[in-house]
MARTOR-485324 format. One record per residue (C-alpha): residue in three letters; x negated, y, z negated. Coordinates in steps of 0.1 Angstrom, whole numbers, plus 5000, padded with zeros to 4 digits. Example, Ala and Ser with C-alpha at 12.3 -4.5 7.8 and 13.67 -1.06 7.14 Angstrom:
! residues 2
ALA487749554922
SER486349894929
END
This chain:
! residues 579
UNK859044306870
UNK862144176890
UNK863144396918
UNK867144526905
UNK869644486937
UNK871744806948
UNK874744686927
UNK872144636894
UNK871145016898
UNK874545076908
UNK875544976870
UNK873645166857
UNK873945436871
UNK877745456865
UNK876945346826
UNK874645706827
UNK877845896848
UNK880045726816
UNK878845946790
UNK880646216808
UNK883846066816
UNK885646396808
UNK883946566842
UNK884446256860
UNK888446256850
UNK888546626855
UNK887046596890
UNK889246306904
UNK892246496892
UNK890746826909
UNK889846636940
UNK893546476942
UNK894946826934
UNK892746996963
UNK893446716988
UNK896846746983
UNK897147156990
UNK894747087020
UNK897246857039
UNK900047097026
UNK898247357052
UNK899647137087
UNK903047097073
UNK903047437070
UNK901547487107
UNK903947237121
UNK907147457104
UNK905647777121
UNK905447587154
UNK908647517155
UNK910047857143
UNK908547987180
UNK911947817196
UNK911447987235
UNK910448307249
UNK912348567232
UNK913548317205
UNK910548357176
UNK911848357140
UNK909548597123
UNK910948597095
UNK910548257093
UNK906748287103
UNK906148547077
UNK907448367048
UNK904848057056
UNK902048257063
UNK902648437027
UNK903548067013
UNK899847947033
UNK897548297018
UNK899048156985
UNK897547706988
UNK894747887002
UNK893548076976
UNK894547866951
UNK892647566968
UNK889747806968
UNK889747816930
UNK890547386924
UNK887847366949
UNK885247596928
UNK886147446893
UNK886047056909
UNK882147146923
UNK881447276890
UNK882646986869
UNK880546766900
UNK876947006891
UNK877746966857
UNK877846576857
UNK875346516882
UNK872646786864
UNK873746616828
UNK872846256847
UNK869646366860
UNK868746516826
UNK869246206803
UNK867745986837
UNK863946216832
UNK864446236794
UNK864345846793
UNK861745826819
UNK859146086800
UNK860445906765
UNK859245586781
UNK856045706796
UNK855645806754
UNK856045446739
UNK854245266772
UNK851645056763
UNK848045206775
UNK847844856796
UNK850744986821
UNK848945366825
UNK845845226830
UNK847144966853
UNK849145196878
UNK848545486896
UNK848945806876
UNK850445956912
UNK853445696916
UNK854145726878
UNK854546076882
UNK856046066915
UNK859245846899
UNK859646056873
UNK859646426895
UNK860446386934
UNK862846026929
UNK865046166904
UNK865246496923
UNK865946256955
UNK868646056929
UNK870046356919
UNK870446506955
UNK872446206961
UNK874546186931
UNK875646526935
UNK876546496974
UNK878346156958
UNK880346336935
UNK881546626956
UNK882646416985
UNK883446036978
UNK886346216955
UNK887746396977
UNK887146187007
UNK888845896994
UNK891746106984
UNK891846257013
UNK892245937034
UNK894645797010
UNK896446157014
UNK896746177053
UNK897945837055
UNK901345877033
UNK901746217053
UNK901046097087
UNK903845777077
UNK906046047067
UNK906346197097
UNK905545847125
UNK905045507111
UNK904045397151
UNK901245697154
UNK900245627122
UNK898945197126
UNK897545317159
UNK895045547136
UNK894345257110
UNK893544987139
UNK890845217152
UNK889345327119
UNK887744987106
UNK884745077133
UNK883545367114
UNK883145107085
UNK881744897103
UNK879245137121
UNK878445297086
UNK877644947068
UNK875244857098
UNK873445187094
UNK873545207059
UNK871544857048
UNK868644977074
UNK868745267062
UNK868245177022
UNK864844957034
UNK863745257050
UNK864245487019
UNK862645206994
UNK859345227020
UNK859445577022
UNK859345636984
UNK856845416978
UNK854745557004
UNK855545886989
UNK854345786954
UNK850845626969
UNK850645976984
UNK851146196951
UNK848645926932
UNK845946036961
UNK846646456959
UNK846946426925
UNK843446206922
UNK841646436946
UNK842646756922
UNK841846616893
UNK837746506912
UNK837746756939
UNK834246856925
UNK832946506927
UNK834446476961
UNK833146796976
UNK829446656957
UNK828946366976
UNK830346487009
UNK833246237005
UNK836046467025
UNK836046287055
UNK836645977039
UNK839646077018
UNK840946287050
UNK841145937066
UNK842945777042
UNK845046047037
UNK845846037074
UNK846845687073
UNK849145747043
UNK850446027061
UNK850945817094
UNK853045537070
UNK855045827058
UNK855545967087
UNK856645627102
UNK858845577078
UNK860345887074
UNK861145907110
UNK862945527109
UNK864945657079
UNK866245987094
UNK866845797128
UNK868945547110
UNK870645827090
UNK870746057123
UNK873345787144
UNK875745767114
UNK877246147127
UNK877146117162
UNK878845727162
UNK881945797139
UNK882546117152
UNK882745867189
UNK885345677169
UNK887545987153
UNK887546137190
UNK889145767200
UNK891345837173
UNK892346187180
UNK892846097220
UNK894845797212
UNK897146017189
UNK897746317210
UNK898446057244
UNK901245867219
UNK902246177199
UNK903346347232
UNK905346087244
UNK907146087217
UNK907546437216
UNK908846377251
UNK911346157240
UNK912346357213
UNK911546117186
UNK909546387169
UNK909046787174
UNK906146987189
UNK905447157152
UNK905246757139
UNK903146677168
UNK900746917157
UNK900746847118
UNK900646487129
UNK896846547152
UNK895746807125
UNK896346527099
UNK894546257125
UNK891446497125
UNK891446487083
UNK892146177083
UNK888946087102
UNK887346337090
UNK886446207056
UNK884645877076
UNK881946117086
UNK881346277053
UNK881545927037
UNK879545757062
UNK877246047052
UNK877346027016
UNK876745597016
UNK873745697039
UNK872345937007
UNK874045716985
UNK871245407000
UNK868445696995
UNK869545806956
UNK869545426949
UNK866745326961
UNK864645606946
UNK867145526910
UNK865945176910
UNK862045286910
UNK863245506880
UNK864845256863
UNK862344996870
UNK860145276854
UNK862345306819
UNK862644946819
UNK859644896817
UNK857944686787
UNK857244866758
UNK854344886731
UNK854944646703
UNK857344846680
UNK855744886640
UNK856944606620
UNK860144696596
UNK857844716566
UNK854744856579
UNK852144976556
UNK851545366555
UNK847545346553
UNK847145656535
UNK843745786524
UNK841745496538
UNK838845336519
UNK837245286553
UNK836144866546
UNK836844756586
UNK836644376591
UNK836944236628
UNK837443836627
UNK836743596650
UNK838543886674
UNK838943776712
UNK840644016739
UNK840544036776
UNK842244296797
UNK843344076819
UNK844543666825
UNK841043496835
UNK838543776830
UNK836743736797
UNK835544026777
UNK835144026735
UNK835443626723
UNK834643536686
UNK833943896678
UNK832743926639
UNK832044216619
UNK831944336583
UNK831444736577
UNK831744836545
UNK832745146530
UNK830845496542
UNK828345236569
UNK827345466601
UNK827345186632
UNK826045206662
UNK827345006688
UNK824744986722
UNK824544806754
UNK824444796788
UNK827644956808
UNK830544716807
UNK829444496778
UNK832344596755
UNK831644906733
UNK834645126742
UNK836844816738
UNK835444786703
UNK837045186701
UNK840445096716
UNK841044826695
UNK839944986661
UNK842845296669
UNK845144936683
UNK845345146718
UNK845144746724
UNK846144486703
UNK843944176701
UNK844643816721
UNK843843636687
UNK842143696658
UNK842644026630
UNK840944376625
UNK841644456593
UNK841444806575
UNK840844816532
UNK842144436532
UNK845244476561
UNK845744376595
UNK845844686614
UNK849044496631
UNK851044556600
UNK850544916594
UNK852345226608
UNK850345346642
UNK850545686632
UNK848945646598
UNK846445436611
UNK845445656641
UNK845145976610
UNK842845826593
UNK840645826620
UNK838546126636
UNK837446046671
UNK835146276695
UNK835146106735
UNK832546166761
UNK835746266780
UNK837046586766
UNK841346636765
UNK842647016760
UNK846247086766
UNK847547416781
UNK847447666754
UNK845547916732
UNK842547786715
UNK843447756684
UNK846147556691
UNK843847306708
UNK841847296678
UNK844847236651
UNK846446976671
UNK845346716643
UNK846446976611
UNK849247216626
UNK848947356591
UNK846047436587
UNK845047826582
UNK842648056603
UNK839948046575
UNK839447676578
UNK839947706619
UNK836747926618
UNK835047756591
UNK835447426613
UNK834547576642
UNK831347696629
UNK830247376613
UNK830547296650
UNK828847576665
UNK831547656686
UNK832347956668
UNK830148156684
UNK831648146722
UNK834848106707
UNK834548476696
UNK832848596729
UNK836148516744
UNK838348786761
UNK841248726730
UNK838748496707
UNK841048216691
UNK843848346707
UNK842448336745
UNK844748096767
UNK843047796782
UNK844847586808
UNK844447176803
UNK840947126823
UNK839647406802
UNK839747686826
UNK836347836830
UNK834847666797
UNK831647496808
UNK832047146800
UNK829847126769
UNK831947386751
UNK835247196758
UNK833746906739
UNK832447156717
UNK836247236706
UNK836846896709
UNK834446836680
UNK836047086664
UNK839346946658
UNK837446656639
UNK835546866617
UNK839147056604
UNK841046716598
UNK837946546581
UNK839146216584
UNK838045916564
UNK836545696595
UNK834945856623
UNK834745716663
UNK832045886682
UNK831845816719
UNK829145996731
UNK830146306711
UNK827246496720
UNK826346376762
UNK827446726776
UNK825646946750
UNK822347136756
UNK819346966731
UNK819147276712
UNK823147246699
UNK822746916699
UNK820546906668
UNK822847076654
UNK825746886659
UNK824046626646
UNK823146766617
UNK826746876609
UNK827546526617
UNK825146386596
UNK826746586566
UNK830646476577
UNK829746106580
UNK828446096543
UNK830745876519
UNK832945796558
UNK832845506578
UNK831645606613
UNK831245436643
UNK828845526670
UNK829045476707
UNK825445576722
UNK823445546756
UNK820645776743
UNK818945556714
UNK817345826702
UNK820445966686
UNK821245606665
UNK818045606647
UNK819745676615
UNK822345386618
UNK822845156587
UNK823944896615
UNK823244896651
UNK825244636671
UNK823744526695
UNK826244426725
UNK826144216755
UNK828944076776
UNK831544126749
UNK828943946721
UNK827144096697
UNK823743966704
UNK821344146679
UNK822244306645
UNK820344556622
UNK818844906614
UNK816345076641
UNK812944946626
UNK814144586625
UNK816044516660
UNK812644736664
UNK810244466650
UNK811444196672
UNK809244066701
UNK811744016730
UNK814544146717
UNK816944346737
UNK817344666719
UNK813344656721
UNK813444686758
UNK816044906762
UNK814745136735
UNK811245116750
UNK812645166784
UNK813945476773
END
């Protein structure tokens, strides 16, 4: 996808801030309202000033009235101040919100092509640390580009008010801060897009090495992933340091140019004070208003350097959410309800990717309540046969159809319920048991929860549990031994009872004596359903009405055991003998 440009992301961000155009209004008027009491403080200063007239000669009366008239814009500033940062959170928080609720809505309807393409780490990365980085400088926008805009605009009709002379001197030296700002600010947006980036390739590594850690710590592979987490780190690093330096001068190079300011205003200021042209009190409004006035240059310069950072990290985001989406269901998708289970593929051809041929002329008929095995060497095809019967991909060219329909013109949803499927790789989600066994039937009551679980023999260390169905398992299953997480995951399958079946090595983690009978509870479930086997150990296919035989995304032999048995040569021969 095309790369966005800062005034792209800039767009859309300020079409997100437009939903809440009543905070926005409310905190420009607050700012303007705030500003405005602030640079009523040196007016006030300036009167006092002048009420000290000469020793012996100080109007306290005067002095007193300002200083109650001062406690008085104070306080109230105070409380314009408080509502103004509230209205800021408020909008900023709200923007953030909606920003990850699109982003994790989006990572929903994402085709499995994009997951499986990018790095689980960056994906989650964009949607956690850069919108807490987008939000960090959203809210520092909001709280003050307001008022620093209004306060610039503010100090300028006040400082005119009192010396239109004083005053141009102050606006020919303040284009430098621009100019200083702008320099830094375009470094230090390529500095924040690296750092990001490197940021996200660092979360995909932590969060890859916590998900293996055992495999890692297996084969001794630590001081491998130490080094290239070191030379992450040292990018990072790198970067980081680039992007803080850049940030780092924008303080220290317009504060040079307001103390220019400030020194250029007191020199002029006196000798008009000298000359009577203005009073000592005005003289002091006039450099109190020369420090506000250049004051705002700092906290702007500030803000466009987080304002660089928040858009860079918003345009990975929105890169993110604009991302392609699965093919929708047609308008008048057919609800496949209660599925006959007759599967045709036809003259099927799918690749992952441009170039790199998989499945081409793919034929099969299975009729209604078949058991098939599918077999063949790793890579040849099999679990692409799985992810495009449940359309987790769609085909290049060609048609699976289901009872007489193109899977293409039915609902996902129904299509994916009438299907039961068991993986070698077991998924649990944080959560009690029981909950991770009805996730297919939320309705379904405790009596058929146990009676599924002991069709699948899990029922038995379900109950030697510390709370039985109830006990709380985290998403990697906590301390269940591997076998019994696909135990549970069996399970599920045998309370939904499906009409079509997908088993993907069902049974590989489960000790022989289970195993049996597993298969023997799934030798009753897959009467009268269409069932499709994926199998490494031959021995567990025997039964098969068809065994597909499958090499290099063909199906090369076809039949039942004793005849892809019978053939001299053939290739399920030697692998079965060689087993």
């Amino acid at each position: 996808m095309k790369r966005k440009s800062n005034k792209e992301i800039l767009v859309k961000v300020l079409q997100h801030i437009g939903r809440y155009k009543i905070f926005l209004f409310c905190s420009i008027v607050l700012a303007a309202i705030s500003v405005i009491l602030t640079l009523y403080i040196p007016i006030l200063t300036g009167q006092a000033v002048d009420c000290i007239l000469g020793p012996n000669a100080v109007d306290f009366n005067g002095i007193l009235g300002i200083l109650k008239t001062m406690v008085i814009v104070i306080l109230l500033t105070a409380v314009v101040q408080w509502i103004m940062n509230t209205c800021n959170n408020k909008m900023a928080y709200q923007v953030v919100r909606d920003v990850r609720d699109e982003a994790f809505k989006k990572l929903e309807i994402l085709p499995l092509k994009y997951i499986d393409g990018h790095s689980h780490g960056d994906i989650v990365s964009r949607i956690i640390a850069d919108v807490d980085q987008f939000s960090d400088g959203l809210l520092m926008g909001f709280t003050q580009l307001f008022t620093g805009v209004v306060t610039i605009v503010g100090t300028l009709i006040f400082m005119l008010s009192i010396s239109v002379s004083t005053t141009i001197v102050v606006v020919i030296l303040t284009p430098l801060s621009f100019f200083i700002a702008g320099f830094i600010a375009k470094r230090t947006f390529n500095m924040s897009k690296a750092q990001s980036e490197i940021r996200g390739e660092q979360t995909a590594l932590i969060d890859e090495m916590i998900g293996n850690e055992k495999v890692v710590k297996a084969f001794g592979h630590e001081p491998q992933i130490m080094n290239q987490f070191d030379e992450i780190n040292g990018r990072l690093q790198k970067a980081s340091v680039k992007a803080i330096f850049f940030s780092s001068l924008t303080n220290p190079c317009t504060r040079f140019v307001n103390s220019l300011v400030y020194a250029g205003v007191g020199i002029l200021g006196a000798f008009l004070a000298i000359k009577g042209r203005i009073s000592v009190g005005q003289l002091t409004s006039f450099l109190s208003y020369a420090n506000q006035y250049t004051k705002p240059f700092n906290e702007i310069s500030g803000v466009v350097t987080e304002l660089q950072t928040a858009l860079a990290c918003a345009g990975r985001v929105f890169e993110f959410i604009e991302e392609e989406s699965q093919i929708p269901d047609q308008e008048n998708a057919v609800v496949l309800d209660a599925s006959k289970g007759h599967i045709q593929m036809k003259n099927v051809y799918f690749s992952y990717n441009e170039g790199q041929k998989l499945i081409q002329g793919f034929h099969l008929d299975v009729q209604p309540g078949q058991r098939v095995a599918i077999v063949g060497p790793t890579g040849c095809g099999k679990t692409t046969v799985i992810n495009l019967l449940m359309r987790f991909y769609d085909v290049n060219s060609g048609s699976i159809q289901i009872d007489g329909v193109d899977i293409r013109q039915m609902t996902r949803k129904s299509l994916r319920e009438n299907f039961g499927m068991v993986l070698q790789e077991t998924w649990l989600k944080t959560g009690t048991i029981r909950e991770n066994i009805v996730m297919g039937k939320p309705d379904a009551t405790q009596d058929e929860v146990v009676a599924a679980a002991k069709a699948a023999h899990a029922h038995s260390f379900i109950k030697r549990l510390p709370m039985g169905y109830d006990t709380v398992i985290t998403e990697d299953g906590g301390s269940l031994s591997q076998g019994q997480k696909q135990l549970l995951c069996i399970t599920r399958v045998m309370l939904c009872l499906p009409p079509m079946l997908i088993l993907d090595e069902a049974t590989s983690s489960i000790d022989t004596r289970t195993e049996i009978k597993i298969s023997q509870a799934f030798h009753t479930l897959m009467k009268g359903r269409t069932s499709f086997i994926v199998a490494h150990r031959l021995s567990t296919i025997r039964e098969a009405d068809i065994i597909l035989v499958m090499k290099d995304g063909n199906i090369i032999e076809q039949g039942n055991h004793e005849t892809l048995l019978a053939k001299e040569n053939g290739f399920y021969a030697k692998l079965y003998q060689s087993q």
